[in-house]
C-alpha angles and dihedrals in degrees: 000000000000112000113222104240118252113275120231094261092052083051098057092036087065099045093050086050104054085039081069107052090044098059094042084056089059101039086053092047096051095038084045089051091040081053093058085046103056095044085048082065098064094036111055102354098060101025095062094037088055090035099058098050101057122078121277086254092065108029096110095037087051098043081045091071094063103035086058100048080059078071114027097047091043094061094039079050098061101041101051117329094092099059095044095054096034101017114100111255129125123324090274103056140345142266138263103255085105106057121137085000086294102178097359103132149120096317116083126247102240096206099061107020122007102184104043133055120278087234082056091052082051102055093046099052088042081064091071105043082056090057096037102076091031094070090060097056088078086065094057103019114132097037117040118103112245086238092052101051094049088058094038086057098038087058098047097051087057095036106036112007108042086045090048091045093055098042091051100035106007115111101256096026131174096228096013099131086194106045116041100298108166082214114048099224113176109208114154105186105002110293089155098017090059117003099048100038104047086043097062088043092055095053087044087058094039086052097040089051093039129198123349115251098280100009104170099359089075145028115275103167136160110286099209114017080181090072101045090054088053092047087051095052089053096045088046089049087043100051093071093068087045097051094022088040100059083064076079089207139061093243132105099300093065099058089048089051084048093052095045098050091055102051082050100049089044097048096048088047088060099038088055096051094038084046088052103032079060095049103042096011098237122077106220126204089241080068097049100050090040086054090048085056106043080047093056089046097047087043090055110084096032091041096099095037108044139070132258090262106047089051086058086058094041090051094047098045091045084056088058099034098055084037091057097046096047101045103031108028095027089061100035084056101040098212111145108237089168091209116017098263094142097036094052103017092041096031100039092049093050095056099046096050085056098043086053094068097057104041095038115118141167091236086076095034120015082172090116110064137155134256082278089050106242118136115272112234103261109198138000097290089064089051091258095123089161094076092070085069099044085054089054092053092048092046086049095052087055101042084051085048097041093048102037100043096043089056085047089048091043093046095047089047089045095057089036094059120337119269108213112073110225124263098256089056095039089054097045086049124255087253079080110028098045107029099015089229136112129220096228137015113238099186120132 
């Protein structure tokens, strides 16, 4: 029999339908490959950066931080991690429907990402508790026992990072601009979930463990420069799917977000080595790669909310500035942060939360609107100077909670099982003494 021919609103329903997944394939393949990315960042990104700075007796033990945490925060991740970072609960941390991935499936969760699945969400969001941690293992790398860091870490993603997860990008947040945050934080892409407070735990390790065995009475540079500058390429490449990523979608914002990361990343990369090449007259490649860096974190939490430009002065202001704060405050005060987390993770972060607040504006992100539904002015430069406050206070919860519950973790670790490896191991190398194997074979 003769079929009636579709009617003109079956014919747009249709459309409309087919306009939409399609749009849902191309925002999953872009947050997937965002996913790969980000984790690209930590292994192998992070892992040769770190390795290579510490000396040949501790590259494997070094790289090995961040190649565990791969493991470890993943599974943490899965069991309960999620729903306390994304689950409803107070404004300080979320709730247990998540737990075990309960209900974490193909739909997507409306509240967070409309057009992907929640799984998706999930994986995404897993990327950065891996790197996280990671970050803070350059403050104490060459003398922390294996044991120790897995419970140090353990601790802080429950203390520190699952809390500030919840309170910058939870439903019902206390600093969540976008779902019902009393404080209207903007972080992007975790300026102050993962730069700042990684950054001050880091310093609170550096100063609970104390000096290396040596530190300053002896060299202890880099031992492959040639890895380090590897590790930076990748962290810059995979930073893209970080920054870009946190757009959540393939659309406009994330090019903005993509654009923005790499000015960053190219002009404090210039301002470090222009800042150095002054002060000692030759710009290294240690600078370089160290600028690159300071310019991705300060980028981080603007990235999907500022123009081109000012990412260009973010990025040049955040090269001086962790310059500044490695070569000039590290030494005057003498604390050993093996490999500049604080002074570039900490700094940098700092600077771009606040930053954020002055160079925010709804051209980039018209997210945030009134009852009429207009977009709200964001930072200074759309006359909102307000919101550089509300930047400082939520740069000042996370440095409390980065401080205080790294000394709780530290302390906890430290009675468990002791933190400092001993003197004999510290001086063969923890390659040997924790793991009984060697970097490189020397062997004719």
């Amino acid at each position: 029999m003769a079929q009636a021919p579709p009617t003109l609103e079956q014919k747009v329903e249709a459309l409309q339908s087919a306009v939409a997944s399609a749009q849902t394939s191309g925002d999953n393949a872009w947050m997937l490959a965002s996913c790969a990315l980000v984790l690209l960042m930590t292994g192998p990104g992070l892992a040769l950066f770190y390795g290579g700075l510490v000396r040949r007796k501790n590259v494997l033990g070094t790289m090995m931080h961040s190649f565990i945490l791969m493991a470890l925060a993943t599974v943490i991740w899965a069991v309960v991690g999620y729903s306390l970072s994304f689950g409803e609960g107070n404004p300080f941390v979320g709730g247990f429907q998540y737990l075990f991935l309960n209900g974490v499936g193909m739909q997507p969760n409306a509240d967070y990402a409309a057009t992907i699945p929640q799984l998706t969400f999930m994986a995404f969001q897993m990327m950065f508790a891996i790197i996280t941690p990671a970050l803070i293992s350059g403050a104490y790398a060459e003398r922390i026992k294996f044991n120790a860091m897995l419970v140090y870490t353990a601790l802080w993603l429950f203390i520190v990072y699952f809390p500030m997860a919840h309170m910058v990008w939870g439903k019902g947040g206390l600093l969540n601009a976008f779902l019902g945050g009393k404080i209207p934080c903007f972080d992007f892409a975790g300026g102050t979930v993962v730069h700042i407070t990684s950054g001050v735990s880091a310093l609170v390790a550096a100063l609970y463990l104390k000096p290396r065995k040596g530190y300053q009475e002896e060299p202890m540079r880099p031992h492959s420069l040639v890895l380090s500058f590897i590790g930076a390429c990748l962290l810059w490449f995979g930073w893209f799917g970080f920054n870009a990523g946190s757009a959540l979608g393939a659309g406009g914002l994330a090019a903005s977000a993509f654009v923005a990361t790499h000015f960053g990343a190219a002009a404090a990369s210039v301002g470090w080595l222009l800042a150095e090449w002054l002060r000692t007259g030759k710009p290294s490649v240690l600078g370089g790669i160290s600028g690159c860096v300071a310019g991705l974190v300060a980028i981080t939490p603007a990235s999907g909310f500022v123009k081109p430009m000012p990412a260009l002065l973010i990025g040049f202001a955040a090269g001086i500035f962790c310059y500044f704060m490695v070569a000039i405050v590290k030494m005057k005060l003498g604390y050993d942060d093996s490999l500049d987390a604080f002074g570039v993770h900490g700094a940098g972060g700092t600077l771009g939360a606040i930053l954020t607040g002055v160079f925010a504006t709804n051209a980039v992100n018209n997210a945030l609107k009134d009852s009429a539904g207009n977009p709200l002015p964001l930072g200074l430069v759309d006359g909102n100077a307000a919101q550089i406050a509300n930047q400082a206070i939520g740069a000042g919860i996370a440095i409390v909670l980065g401080a205080v519950g790294s000394f709780v973790c530290l302390k906890i670790a430290d009675l468990v099982c002791g933190l400092r490896a001993s003197a004999e191991h510290e001086v063969d190398g923890l390659d040997l003494s924790m793991h009984g194997e060697e970097g490189y074979n020397l062997e004719a």
